[in-house]
C-alpha positions as CSV (number, residue, x, y, z in Angstrom):
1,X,0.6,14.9,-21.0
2,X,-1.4,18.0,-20.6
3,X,-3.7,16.7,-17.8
4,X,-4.5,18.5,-14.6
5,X,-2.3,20.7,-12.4
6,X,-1.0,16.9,-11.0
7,X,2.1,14.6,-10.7
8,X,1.9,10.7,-10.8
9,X,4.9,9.2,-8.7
10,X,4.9,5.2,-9.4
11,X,7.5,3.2,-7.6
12,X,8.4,-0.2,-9.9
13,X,10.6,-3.4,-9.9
14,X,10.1,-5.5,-12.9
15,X,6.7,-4.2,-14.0
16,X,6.8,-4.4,-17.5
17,X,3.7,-6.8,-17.7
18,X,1.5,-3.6,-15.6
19,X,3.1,-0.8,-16.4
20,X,1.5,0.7,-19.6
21,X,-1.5,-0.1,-17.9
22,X,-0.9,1.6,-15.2
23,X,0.1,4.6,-17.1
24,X,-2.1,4.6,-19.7
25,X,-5.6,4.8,-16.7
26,X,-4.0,8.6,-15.9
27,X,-3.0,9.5,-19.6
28,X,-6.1,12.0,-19.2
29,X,-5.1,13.8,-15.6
30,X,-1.6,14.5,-15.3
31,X,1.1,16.8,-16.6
32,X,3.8,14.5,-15.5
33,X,4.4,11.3,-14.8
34,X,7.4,9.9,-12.9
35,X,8.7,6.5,-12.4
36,X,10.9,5.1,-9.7
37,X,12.7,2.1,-10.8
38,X,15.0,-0.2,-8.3
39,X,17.0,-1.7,-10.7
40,X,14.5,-3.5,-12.7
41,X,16.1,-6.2,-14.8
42,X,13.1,-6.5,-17.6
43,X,12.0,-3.7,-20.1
44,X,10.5,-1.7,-17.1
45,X,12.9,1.6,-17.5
46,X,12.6,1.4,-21.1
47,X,9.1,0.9,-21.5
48,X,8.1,3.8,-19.0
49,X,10.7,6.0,-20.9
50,X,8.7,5.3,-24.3
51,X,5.3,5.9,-22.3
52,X,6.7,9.6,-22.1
53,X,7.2,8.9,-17.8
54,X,10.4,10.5,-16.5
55,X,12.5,8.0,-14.6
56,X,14.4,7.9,-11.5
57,X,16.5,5.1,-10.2
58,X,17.2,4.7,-6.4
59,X,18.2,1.6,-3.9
60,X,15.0,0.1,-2.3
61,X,14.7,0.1,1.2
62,X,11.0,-0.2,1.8
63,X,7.9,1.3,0.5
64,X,7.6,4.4,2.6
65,X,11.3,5.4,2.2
66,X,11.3,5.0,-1.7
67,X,8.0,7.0,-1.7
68,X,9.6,9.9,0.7
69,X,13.0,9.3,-1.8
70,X,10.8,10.6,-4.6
71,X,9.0,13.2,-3.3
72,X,12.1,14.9,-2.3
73,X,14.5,14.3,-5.4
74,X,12.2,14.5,-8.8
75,X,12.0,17.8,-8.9
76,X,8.0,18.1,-8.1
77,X,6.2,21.5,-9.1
78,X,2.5,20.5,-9.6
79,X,-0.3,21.4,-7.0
80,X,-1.5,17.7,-6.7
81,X,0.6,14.4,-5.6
82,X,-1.1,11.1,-6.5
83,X,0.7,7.8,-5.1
84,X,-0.2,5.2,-7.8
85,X,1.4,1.1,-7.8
86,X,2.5,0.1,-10.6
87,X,-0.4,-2.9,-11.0
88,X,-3.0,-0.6,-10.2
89,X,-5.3,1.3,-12.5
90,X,-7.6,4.3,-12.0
91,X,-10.8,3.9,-12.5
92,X,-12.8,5.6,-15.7
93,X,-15.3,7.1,-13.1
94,X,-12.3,8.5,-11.0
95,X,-10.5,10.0,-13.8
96,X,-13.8,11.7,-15.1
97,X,-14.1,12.8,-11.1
98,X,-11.0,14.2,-11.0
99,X,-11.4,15.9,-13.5
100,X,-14.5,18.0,-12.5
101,X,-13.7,18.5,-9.2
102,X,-10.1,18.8,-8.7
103,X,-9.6,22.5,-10.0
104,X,-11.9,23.2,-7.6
105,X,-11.2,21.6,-4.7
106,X,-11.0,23.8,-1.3
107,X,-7.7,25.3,-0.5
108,X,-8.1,23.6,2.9
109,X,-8.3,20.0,1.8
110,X,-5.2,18.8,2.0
111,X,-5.8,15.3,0.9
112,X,-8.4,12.6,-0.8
113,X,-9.1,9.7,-0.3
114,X,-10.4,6.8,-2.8
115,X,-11.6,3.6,-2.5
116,X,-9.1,0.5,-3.4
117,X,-10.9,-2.3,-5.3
118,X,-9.0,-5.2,-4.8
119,X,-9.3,-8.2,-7.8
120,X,-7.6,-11.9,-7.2
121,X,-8.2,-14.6,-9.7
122,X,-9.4,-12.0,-12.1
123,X,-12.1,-11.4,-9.6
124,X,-13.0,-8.7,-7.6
125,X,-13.0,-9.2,-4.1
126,X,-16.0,-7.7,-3.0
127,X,-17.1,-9.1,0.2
128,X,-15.4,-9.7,4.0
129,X,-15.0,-6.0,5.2
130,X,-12.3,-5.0,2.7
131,X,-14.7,-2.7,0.1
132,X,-14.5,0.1,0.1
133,X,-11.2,0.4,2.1
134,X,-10.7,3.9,1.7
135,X,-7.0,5.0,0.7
136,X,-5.3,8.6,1.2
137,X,-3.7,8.6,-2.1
138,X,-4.1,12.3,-3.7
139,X,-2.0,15.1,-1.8
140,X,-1.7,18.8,-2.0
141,X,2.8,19.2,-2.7
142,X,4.3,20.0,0.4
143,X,1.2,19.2,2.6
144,X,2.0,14.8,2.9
145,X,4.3,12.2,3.6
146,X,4.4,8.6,3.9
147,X,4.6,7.7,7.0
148,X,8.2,5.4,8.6
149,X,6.4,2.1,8.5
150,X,8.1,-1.0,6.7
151,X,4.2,-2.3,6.1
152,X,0.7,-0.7,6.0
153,X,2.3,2.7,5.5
154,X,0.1,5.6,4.8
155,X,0.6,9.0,3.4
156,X,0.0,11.7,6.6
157,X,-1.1,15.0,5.5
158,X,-1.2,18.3,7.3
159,X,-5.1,19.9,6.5
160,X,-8.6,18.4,6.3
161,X,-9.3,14.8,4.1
162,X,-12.2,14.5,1.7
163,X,-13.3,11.2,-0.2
164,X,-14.0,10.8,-3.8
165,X,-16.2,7.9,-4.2
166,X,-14.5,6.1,-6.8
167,X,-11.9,3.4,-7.4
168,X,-8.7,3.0,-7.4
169,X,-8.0,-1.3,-9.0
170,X,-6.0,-3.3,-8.3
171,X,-5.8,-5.8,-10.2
172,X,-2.0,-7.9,-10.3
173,X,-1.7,-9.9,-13.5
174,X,1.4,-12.2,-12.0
175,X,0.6,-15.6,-11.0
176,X,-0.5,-16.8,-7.1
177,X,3.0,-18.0,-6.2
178,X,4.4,-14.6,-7.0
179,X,1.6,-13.3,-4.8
180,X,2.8,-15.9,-2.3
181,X,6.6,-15.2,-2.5
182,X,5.4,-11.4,-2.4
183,X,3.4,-11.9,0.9
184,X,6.3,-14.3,2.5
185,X,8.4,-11.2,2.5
186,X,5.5,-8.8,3.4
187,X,5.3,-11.0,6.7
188,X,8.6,-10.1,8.0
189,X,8.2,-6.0,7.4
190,X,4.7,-6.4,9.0
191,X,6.6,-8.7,12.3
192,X,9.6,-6.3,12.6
193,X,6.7,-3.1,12.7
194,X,4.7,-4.9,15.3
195,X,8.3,-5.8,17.0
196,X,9.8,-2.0,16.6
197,X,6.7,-0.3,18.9
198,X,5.5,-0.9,22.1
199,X,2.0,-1.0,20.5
200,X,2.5,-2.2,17.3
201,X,0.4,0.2,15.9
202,X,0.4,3.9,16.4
203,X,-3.3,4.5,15.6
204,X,-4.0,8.4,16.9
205,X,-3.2,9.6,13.7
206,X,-5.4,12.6,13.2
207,X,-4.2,12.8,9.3
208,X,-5.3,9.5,8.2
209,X,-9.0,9.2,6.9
210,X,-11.4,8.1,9.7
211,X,-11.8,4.8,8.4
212,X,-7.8,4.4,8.5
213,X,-7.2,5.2,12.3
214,X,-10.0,3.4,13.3
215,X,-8.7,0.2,11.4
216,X,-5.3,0.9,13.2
217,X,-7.2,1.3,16.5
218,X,-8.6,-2.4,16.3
219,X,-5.4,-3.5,14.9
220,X,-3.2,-2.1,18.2
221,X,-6.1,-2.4,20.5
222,X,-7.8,-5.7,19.9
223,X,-6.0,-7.9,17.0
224,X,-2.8,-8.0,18.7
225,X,-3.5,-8.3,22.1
226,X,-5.4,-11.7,21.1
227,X,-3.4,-14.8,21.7
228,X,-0.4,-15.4,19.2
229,X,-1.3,-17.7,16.4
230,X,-4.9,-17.6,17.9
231,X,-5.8,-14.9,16.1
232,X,-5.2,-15.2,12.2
233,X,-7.6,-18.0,12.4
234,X,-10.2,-15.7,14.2
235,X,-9.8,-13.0,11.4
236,X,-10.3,-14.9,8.6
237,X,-13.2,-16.5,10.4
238,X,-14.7,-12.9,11.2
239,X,-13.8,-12.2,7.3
240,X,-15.0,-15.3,5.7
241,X,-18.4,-16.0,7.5
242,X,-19.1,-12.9,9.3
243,X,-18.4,-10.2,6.8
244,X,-19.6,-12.9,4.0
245,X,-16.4,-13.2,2.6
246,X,-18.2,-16.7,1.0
247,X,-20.1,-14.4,-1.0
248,X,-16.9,-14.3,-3.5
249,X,-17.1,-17.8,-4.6
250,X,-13.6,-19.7,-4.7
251,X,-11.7,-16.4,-5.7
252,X,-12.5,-15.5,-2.4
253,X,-12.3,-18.9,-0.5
254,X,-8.5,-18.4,-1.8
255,X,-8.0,-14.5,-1.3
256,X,-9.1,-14.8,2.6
257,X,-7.8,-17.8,3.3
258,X,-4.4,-16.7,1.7
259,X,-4.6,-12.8,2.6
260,X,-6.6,-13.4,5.9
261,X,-5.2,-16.4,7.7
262,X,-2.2,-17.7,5.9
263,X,-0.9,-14.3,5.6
264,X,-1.4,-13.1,9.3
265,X,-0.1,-16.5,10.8
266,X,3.1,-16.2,9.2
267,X,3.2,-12.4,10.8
268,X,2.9,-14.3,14.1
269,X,5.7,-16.7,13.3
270,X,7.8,-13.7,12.2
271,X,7.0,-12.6,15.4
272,X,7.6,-15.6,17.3
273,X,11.6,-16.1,15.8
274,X,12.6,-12.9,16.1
275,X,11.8,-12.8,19.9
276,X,13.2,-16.1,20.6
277,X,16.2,-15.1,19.1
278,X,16.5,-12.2,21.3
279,X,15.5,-13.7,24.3
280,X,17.7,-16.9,23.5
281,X,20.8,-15.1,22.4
282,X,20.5,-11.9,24.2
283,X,20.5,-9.7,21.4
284,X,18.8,-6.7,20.1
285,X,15.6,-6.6,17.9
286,X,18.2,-4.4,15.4
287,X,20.8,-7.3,15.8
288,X,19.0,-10.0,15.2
289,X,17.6,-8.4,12.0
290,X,20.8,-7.2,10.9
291,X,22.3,-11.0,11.6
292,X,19.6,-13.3,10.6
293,X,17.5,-11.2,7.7
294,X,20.0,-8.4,6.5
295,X,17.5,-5.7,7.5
296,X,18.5,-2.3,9.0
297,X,16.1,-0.8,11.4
């Protein structure tokens, strides 16, 4: 993998169906590519192995601490960090991007963002505020982190962000009750972040992009100081008929009902019995998850 003066770090559980996909979108940019597995138990480790990826193995905790996990054990020398998922592809027009402007990119930038196209249903979901949601995923080594977030983590650099205006997809090929079982669990990371702060969300983040902090801004000021329960059915309202979410035909009936109220009332109910169970049995937002979930915060 000749590529650019750039590392791709992937983290992967079972992703055989995505992962020479994946792989194959930055064939063209990077030197290296690195895979890190938590103990897949398909032809994930073997199939990246064969794709030429070098591959780590390491418990999974959560997103940000298997990202952070990587960047400090695999042994990175490149001048660029890109965070790829495993069922996400870059873009032809990003690749061919990168590769213009990379090399040249001011010594100050520390990171770039790119836009996330987001498909469900084999459709991409263009409508109801979420394109172009702009993500920090390209890094200068030794200038970014993730940050400690069980959900909605981003990666926090130390320097200026530019955007590239080009996609990253992504575009899972599992079915809807995967996505569902997925999201069930996704609930309880988002309910014990909003539980761990005293504003769920820390939002003056100079290091995110703009569009980032001021998302986390609404989220901590506004979203969850609206009633509890109330408000899942005010966002997907705001998303589906305000921002046109409609526009996306059923794909997108189904993505923002699912994503955008479904999704966000079961955060609230997350919510709602993990506090009881403090308040009722006098315990500790770490005991409770530690008694009822098997989560160590």
């Amino acid at each position: 993998m000749p590529g650019l003066d750039l590392i791709v770090l992937i983290l992967t559980y079972n992703e055989e169906k995505h992962l020479a996909r994946c792989i194959g979108s930055v064939k063209t940019l990077a030197n290296r590519v690195v895979v890190i597995d938590s103990a897949s138990t398909d032809r994930t480790v073997d199939l990246a192995k064969a794709l030429g990826a070098d591959v780590y193995q390491n418990r999974w905790v959560n997103h940000a601490a298997q990202f952070n996990w990587a960047l400090d054990n695999t042994s990175i020398s490149t001048k660029w960090i890109v965070r790829l998922d495993a069922d996400e592809i870059v873009s032809s027009e990003l690749a061919d991007m990168l590769l213009e402007r990379l090399p040249s990119i001011a010594e100050s930038t520390a990171g770039l963002t790119v836009n996330r196209r987001i498909y469900f249903l084999n459709k991409w979901i263009r409508h109801g505020g979420l394109y172009p949601a702009r993500m920090l995923r390209i890094f200068r080594r030794g200038k970014g982190r993730c940050e400690q977030r069980w959900m909605d983590e981003h990666i926090l650099v130390s320097g200026t962000v530019q955007n590239l205006e080009a996609d990253i997809c992504d575009m899972n090929l599992n079915s809807v009750s995967w996505w569902i079982s997925k999201h069930n669990e996704y609930a309880l990371r988002e309910a014990i972040d909003a539980l761990q702060q005293e504003h769920p969300v820390a939002w003056r983040q100079s290091t995110m992009s703009d569009q980032a902090r001021r998302k986390r801004w609404i989220k901590g000021r506004i979203y969850y100081r609206l009633p509890l329960g109330l408000r899942s059915g005010m966002y997907f309202f705001y998303r589906y008929f305000m921002r046109l979410g409609f526009l996306d035909g059923w794909p997108g009936l189904a993505f923002h009902a699912l994503q955008g109220f479904w999704y966000r009332f079961l955060v609230d109910v997350n919510i709602y019995e993990i506090s009881a169970a403090m308040k009722r049995d006098g315990l500790t937002l770490q005991e409770v998850l530690s008694q009822r979930y098997g989560k160590s915060v």
